[in-house]
N, C-alpha and C positions, 0 to 999 in steps of 0.2 A: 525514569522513563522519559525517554524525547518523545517520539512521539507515538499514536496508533497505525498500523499502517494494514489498509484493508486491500482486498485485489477482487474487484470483480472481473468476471467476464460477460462481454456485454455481444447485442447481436447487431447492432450498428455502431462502430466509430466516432459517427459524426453527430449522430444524436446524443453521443456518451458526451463528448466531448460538449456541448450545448448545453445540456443535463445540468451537467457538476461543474462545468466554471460560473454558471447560473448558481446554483445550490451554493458552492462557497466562496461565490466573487471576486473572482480571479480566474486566467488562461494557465494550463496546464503548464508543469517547468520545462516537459521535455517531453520527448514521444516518437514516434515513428509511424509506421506506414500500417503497424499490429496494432499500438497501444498507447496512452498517454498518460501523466503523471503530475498529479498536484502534493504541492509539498505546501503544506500551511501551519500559521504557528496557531491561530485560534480559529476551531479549535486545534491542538493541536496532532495534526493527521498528515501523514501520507498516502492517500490514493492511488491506485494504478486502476487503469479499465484497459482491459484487453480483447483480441479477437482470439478465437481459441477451436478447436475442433472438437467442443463439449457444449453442453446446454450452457446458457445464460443463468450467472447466479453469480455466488461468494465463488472463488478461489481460491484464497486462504485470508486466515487472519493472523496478524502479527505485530511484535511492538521493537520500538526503535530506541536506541541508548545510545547515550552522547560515547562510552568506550567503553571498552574490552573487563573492566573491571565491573561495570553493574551487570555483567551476563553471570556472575556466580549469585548476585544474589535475586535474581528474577529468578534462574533455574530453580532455584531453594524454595522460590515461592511457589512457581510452577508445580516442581516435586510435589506439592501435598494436594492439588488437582489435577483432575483428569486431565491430560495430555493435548487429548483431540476432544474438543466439545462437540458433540451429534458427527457428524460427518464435515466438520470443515478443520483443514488442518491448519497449524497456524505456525509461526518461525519466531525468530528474535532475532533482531541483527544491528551493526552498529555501524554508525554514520555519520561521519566525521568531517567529510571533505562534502563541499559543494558538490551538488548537482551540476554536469553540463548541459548546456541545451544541444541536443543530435537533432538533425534534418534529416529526413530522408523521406522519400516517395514512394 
């Protein structure tokens, strides 16, 4: 596993964004006009906090793999637990190529 990668949705942007570059010391890698994004190696997480037309909470939760080859054996792992813990659903994806930093207003 690279890294955890969590996604809230938040009810202010700009408090989110204050919040957690505070919390894990560092400015978010990217974002937009919805949402922003911390990618850190310790601990090892990627962050999103979003605007969303749903209550404030988790979004989903998810884990990150350096290639396409550790997705047969996390699923494997996954397989013999439950799927979706309580009601948050969660993904697996794999990320390989740098982050860019988008601008937008």
């Amino acid at each position: 596993m690279k890294r955890l990668h969590l996604h809230v949705v938040v009810e202010s942007l700009p408090d989110a964004i204050r919040f957690y570059s505070g919390l894990l010391d560092t400015s978010p890698c990217c974002g937009g006009g919805n949402y922003a994004n911390w990618r850190v190696d310790q601990p090892p997480l990627n962050l999103a906090a979003s605007l969303a037309d749903r209550p404030a909470g988790i979004a989903h939760f998810g884990l990150e793999v350096e290639n396409p080859a550790e997705l047969t054996t996390i699923d494997r792992v996954l397989h013999r637990h439950a799927r979706t813990p309580g009601n948050i659903p969660w993904e697996v994806s794999v990320r390989k190529q740098p982050i860019r930093e988008e601008t937008r207003s």
